[in-house]
VEXMIFI-732250 format. One record per residue (C-alpha): x, y, z; residue in three letters. Coordinates in steps of 0.5 Angstrom, whole numbers, plus 500, padded with zeros to 3 digits. Example, Ala and Ser with C-alpha at 12.3 -4.5 7.8 and 13.67 -1.06 7.14 Angstrom:
! residues 2
525491516ALA
527498514SER
! end
This chain:
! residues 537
575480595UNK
572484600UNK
571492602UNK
574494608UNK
573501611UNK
574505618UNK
568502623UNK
566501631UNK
567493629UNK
573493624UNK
578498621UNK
584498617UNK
589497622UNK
586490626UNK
585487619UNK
592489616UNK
595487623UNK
592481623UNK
595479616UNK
602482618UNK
602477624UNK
602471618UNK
606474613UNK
612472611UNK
615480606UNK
612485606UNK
611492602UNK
608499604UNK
606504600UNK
603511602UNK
603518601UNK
604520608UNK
607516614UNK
606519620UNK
608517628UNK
601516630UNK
600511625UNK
606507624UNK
606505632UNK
600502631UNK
604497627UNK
611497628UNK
612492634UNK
609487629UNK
614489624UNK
619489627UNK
618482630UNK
619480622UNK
626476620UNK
626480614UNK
625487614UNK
619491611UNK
620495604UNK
617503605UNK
615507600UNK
614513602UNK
611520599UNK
614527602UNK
608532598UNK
605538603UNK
610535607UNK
605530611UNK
610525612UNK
612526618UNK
621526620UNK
620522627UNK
616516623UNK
622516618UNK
627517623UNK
624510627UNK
623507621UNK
631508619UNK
633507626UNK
630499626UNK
634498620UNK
627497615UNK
628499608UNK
626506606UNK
624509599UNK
623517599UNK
619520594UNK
622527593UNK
619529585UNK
613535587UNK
611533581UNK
606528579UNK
604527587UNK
606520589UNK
600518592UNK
598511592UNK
597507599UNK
599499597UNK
600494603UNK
603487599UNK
604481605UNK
607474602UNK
606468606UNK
610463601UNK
606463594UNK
600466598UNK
598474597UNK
594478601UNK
593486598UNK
590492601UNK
589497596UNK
586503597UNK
585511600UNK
588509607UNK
595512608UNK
599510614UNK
597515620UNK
592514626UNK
588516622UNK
588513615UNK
588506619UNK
583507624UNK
578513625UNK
577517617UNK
572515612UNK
577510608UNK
575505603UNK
579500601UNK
580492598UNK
583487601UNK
584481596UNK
587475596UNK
592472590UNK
598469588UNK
605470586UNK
605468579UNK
598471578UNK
598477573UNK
594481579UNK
601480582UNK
606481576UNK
603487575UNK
604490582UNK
611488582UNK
613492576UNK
609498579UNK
613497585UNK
620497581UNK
617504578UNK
617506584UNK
624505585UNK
626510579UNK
622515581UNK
625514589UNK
630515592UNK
633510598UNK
635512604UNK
643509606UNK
643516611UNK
640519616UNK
643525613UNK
637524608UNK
632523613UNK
635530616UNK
635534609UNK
627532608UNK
626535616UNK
630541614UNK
624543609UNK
618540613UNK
620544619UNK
620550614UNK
614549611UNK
610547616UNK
612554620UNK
610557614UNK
604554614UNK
601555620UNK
600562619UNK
596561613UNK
592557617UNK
591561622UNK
588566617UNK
584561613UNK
581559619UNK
579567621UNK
576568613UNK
573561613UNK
569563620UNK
567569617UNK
564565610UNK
560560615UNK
557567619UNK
555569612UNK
552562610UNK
549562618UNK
545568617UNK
543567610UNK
539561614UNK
537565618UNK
533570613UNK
531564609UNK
528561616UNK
525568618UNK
521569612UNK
518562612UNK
515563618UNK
513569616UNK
509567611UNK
507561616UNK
504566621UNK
500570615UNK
496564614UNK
495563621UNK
488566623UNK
489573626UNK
483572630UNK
486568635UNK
491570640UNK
497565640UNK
499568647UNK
494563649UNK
495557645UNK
503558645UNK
503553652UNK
498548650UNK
500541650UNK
497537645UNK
496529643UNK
499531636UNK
505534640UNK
507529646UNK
506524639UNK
511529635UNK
515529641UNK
517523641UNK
520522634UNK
523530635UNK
527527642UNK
530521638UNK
533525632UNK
535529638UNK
540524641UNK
541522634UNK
545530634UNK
547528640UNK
551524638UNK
554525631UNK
557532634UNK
560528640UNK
556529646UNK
553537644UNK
546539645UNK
545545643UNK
541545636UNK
545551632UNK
540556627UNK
538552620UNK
538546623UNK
531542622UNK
530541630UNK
531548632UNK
525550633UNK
523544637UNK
529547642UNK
527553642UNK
521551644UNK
523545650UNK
526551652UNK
520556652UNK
516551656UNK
521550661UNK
522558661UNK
514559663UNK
512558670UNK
504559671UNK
501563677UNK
503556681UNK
510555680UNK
509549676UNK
513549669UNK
509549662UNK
513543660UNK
511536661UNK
515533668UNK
517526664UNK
520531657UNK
524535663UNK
527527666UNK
530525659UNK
531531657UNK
536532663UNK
539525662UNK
540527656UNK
545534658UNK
540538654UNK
543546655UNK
538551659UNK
541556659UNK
538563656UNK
539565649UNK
545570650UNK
549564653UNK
548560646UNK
553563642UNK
558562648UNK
556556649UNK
556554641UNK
564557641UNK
566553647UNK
563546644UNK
567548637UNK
574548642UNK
572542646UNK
571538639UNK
577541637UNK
581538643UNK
577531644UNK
579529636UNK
586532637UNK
587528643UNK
582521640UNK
587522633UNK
594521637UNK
590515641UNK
591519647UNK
586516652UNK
584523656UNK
583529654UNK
589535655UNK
593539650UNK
599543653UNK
602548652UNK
609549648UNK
613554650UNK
618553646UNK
613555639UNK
609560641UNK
607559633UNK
604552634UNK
598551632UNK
595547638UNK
597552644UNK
589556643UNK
587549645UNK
592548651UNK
590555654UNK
583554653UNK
584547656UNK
588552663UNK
582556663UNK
577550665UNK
582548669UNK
581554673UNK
574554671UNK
574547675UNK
577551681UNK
575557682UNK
569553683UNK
571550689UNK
575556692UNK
572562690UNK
575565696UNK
582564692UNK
580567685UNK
581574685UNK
579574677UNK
572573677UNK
572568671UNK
565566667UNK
563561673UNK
563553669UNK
556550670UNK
553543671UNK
552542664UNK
559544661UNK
562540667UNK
558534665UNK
561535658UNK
567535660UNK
566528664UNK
564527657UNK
570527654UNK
575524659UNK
577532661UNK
583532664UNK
582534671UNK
587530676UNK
593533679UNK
600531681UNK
600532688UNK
597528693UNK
590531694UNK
589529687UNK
586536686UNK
591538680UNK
594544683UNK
600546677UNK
598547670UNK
605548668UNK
608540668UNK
612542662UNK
615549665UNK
617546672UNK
621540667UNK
624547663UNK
626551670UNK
629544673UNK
633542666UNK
635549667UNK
636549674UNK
641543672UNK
645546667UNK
646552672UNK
648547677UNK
653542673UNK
656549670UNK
658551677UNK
661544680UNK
656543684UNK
653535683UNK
647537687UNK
643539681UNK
636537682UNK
632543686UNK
630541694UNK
625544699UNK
631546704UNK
635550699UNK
635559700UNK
632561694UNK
625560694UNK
624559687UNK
628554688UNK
625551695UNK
618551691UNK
621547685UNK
625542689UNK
616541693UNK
613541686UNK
619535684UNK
618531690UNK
610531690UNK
611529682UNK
615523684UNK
611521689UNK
603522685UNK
608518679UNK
609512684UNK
603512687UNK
599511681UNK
603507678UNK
602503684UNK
594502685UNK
594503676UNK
590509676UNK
592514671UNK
596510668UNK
598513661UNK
598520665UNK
603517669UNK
607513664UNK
608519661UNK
610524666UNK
616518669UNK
618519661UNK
619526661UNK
623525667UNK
627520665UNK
629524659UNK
632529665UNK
636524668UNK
630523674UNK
629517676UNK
622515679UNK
622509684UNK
628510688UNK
628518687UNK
632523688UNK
638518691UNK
637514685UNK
637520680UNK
645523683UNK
648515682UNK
645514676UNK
649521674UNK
654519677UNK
655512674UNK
654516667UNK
661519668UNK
664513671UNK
663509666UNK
665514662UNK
672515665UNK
672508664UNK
673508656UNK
678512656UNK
682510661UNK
681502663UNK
686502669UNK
682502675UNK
686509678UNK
689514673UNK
694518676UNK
697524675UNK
694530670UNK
689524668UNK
686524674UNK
684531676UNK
678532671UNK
675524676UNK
677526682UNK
670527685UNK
668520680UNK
674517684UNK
673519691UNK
665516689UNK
667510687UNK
672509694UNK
665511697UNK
661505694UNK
666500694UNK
667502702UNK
660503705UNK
657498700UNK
653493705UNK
649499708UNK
646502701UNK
639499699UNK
639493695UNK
637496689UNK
645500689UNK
647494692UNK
645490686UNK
647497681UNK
655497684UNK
655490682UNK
653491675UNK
657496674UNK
664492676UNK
666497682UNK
666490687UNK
667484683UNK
! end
């Protein structure tokens, strides 16, 4: 028997996958089950001969649909707990390999979270199956059941989403003015502080010698300070690190006057031009990003830090390896959309930087430090055209304007339903440029292996509109027409339906005359395609 928690050694998801890989069935209880934890393991699961038993809790609507849906899809077997009332709140992992047990018992639910990043403690212990540990288990177990629900349909699953959109549309609002009132309440306990910090030094200074001048010692560096630096350094990069790479010492905080006064020393210049700070502090505190900027520029900064956390601990929970949030068109309400606005604004910052001359709004200009910290966080700066410098923002707009431009398209007969660069309208001109220069970005770092995961996905989101990467916007147009063969196919198997059944595929049959005629001039990959789909035996 052994703890196991969430560490940068070790975590709940390395060691229940390890014990996955040996097990023979498998049971999991949680109360929440969301995507970004199940994928983790799901490959693993799936590899399983026998499937895996869930039990699955749907309180406060945690519980994600798209988890419940892939998990219905693969044919595992799942129990939905649908009592409000008492909470259905254990989180078991139960592994039998032959007679042998391992249990996994604890606070970890199965999200990315639960499995890789939050505080989780759990045990993890070793039994058998005629052991009164495991008996026991069982029995809970079949509790369970009585208290659950097994999905047989999706309709179940469709039910439970109903309810969790509602609720979740419902609640986002309520967040929203949570955070408002919350924000308000850490003012009030920030300014107390800072009365409370105020008064001691206050009192510190009454005690102080009024005969001196404190002008004249405010810039005096003494032993006992370089000594005291040294420690007040360490601790700093200690800061540095528990608040993900911010610098910027908060009011009430034990460094703070410390930071103050490195900023103090670097602000006082003597008569010479020399900076009362010691070069060697300077050198490490710059490798170290420390913010220079004056006193009026903090609180912006520190609420810009708030909203770069925010976005580096979203994109870290959904495993995602840059940092970017896009903005959803489609649900102005969601939560997430302050953040995509926020990652555009330091896009454009980063522009602006470079052409100044093309920017007629004068944003606030990004400085050196906030550039670093957005290096820091793998801040997502590269773009889709071949420059590499991105020059569109709007990646999922431009893919709602051409699922549009399709739609349009197909309803008008028309069979050419992706946007060109030669086409009159110059909104779609443009739109047909922007396709192609995505094709190519895609392709090329999918080529080198740059960008991976930013390309991958992008080749998804494409794929899902019919738009085919490798062989482009020719392999788009025959992999739709290919649908609609094979379509006419199923419903009339003779090679050439006559007559009135023929009227609906004459664009379909006159392709397929096409092919078969012209085959030995197309490129190999619609060569091999026109064979598998039986058009030329």
């Amino acid at each position: 028997m052994k703890l196991l928690s969430n560490n940068e050694f070790k975590n709940h998801k390395t060691e229940i996958s390890n014990a996955i890989e040996l097990a023979e069935e498998i049971t999991i209880c949680t109360a929440f089950l969301k995507y970004s934890g199940l994928k983790s393991i799901l490959e693993l699961l799936n590899q399983k001969k026998t499937k895996t038993i869930f039990f699955v809790g749907t309180n406060f609507y945690q519980t994600e649909p798209s988890a419940l849906k892939q998990l219905f899809s693969d044919g595992h077997i799942i129990y939905l707990n649908r009592d409000k009332t008492p909470t259905f709140h254990p989180k078991i992992f139960l592994l039998r390999t032959q007679n042998e047990i391992k249990l996994f018992i604890g606070s970890a639910n199965m999200t990315s979270g639960g499995l890789e990043t939050n505080i989780e403690i759990s045990i993890e212990c070793n039994t058998t199956t005629d052991s009164l540990l495991h008996n026991d288990l069982i029995e809970q177990i079949n509790h369970f059941k009585t208290k659950s629900k097994r999905v047989e349909k999706l309709e179940t699953i469709l039910d439970y989403e109903k309810r969790y959109k509602i609720y979740r549309e419902k609640h986002q609002f309520a967040d929203k003015e949570f955070e408002k009132e919350e924000e308000k309440i850490n003012e009030e306990e920030r300014k107390r502080e800072e009365d409370r910090l105020r008064k001691i030094e206050e009192e510190k200074s009454k005690k102080t010698n009024t005969n001196s001048d404190p002008t004249k010692d405010r810039f005096v560096i003494s032993d006992e300070y370089k000594k005291n630096w040294l420690i007040n350094f360490e601790e700093f990069k200690q800061f540095k690190i528990e608040n993900n790479g911010n610098t910027i010492i908060p009011k009430g905080h034990k460094l703070h006057n410390w930071y103050k006064r490195q900023k103090a020393f670097y602000g006082h210049i003597n008569e010479n031009g020399v900076r009362a700070i010691l070069p060697e502090h300077l050198e490490l505190l710059n490798q170290e990003n420390f913010f220079w900027g004056n006193p009026n520029e903090v609180i912006w900064m520190q609420k810009w830090e708030k909203k770069l956390a925010r976005v580096n601990s979203y994109c870290k929970s959904i495993n995602q390896e840059f940092a970017w949030i896009t903005v959803d068109k489609n649900n102005k309400q969601n939560p997430l959309n302050d953040l995509g606005q926020w990652c555009l604004e330091q896009r454009m910052r980063l522009r602006q930087l470079e052409n100044p001359e093309n920017y007629k709004t004068k944003r606030r200009k990004i400085t050196d430090y906030e550039i670093q910290r957005l290096k820091d966080i793998k801040f997502l700066t590269e773009s889709e055209n071949e420059g590499g410098k991105l020059k569109e923002d709007d990646f999922i707009g431009n893919l709602i304007k051409i699922l549009e431009f399709k739609t349009k398209r197909l309803n008008e007969k028309n069979r050419k339903w992706l946007p060109s660069q030669t086409d009159k309208v110059p909104e779609d001109a443009e739109l047909g440029g922007w396709l192609n220069d995505q094709i190519e970005w895609i392709k090329s770092h999918l080529k080198n292996g740059t960008n991976l995961d930013v390309a991958k996905e992008r080749e998804k989101e494409f794929l899902e509109l019919g738009i085919y990467v490798e062989n482009g916007i020719r392999q788009s147009y025959f992999e739709f027409e290919a649908k609609e063969y094979l379509k006419m196919k199923k419903l009339y198997p003779i090679e050439n339906p006559k007559g009135e059944e023929r009227k609906p595929y004459e664009y379909t049959l006159e392709w397929v005359a096409q092919n078969k005629s012209r085959i030995k001039t197309f490129p190999e990959w619609r060569q091999k395609r026109i064979k598998e789909l039986g058009i030329v035996k």
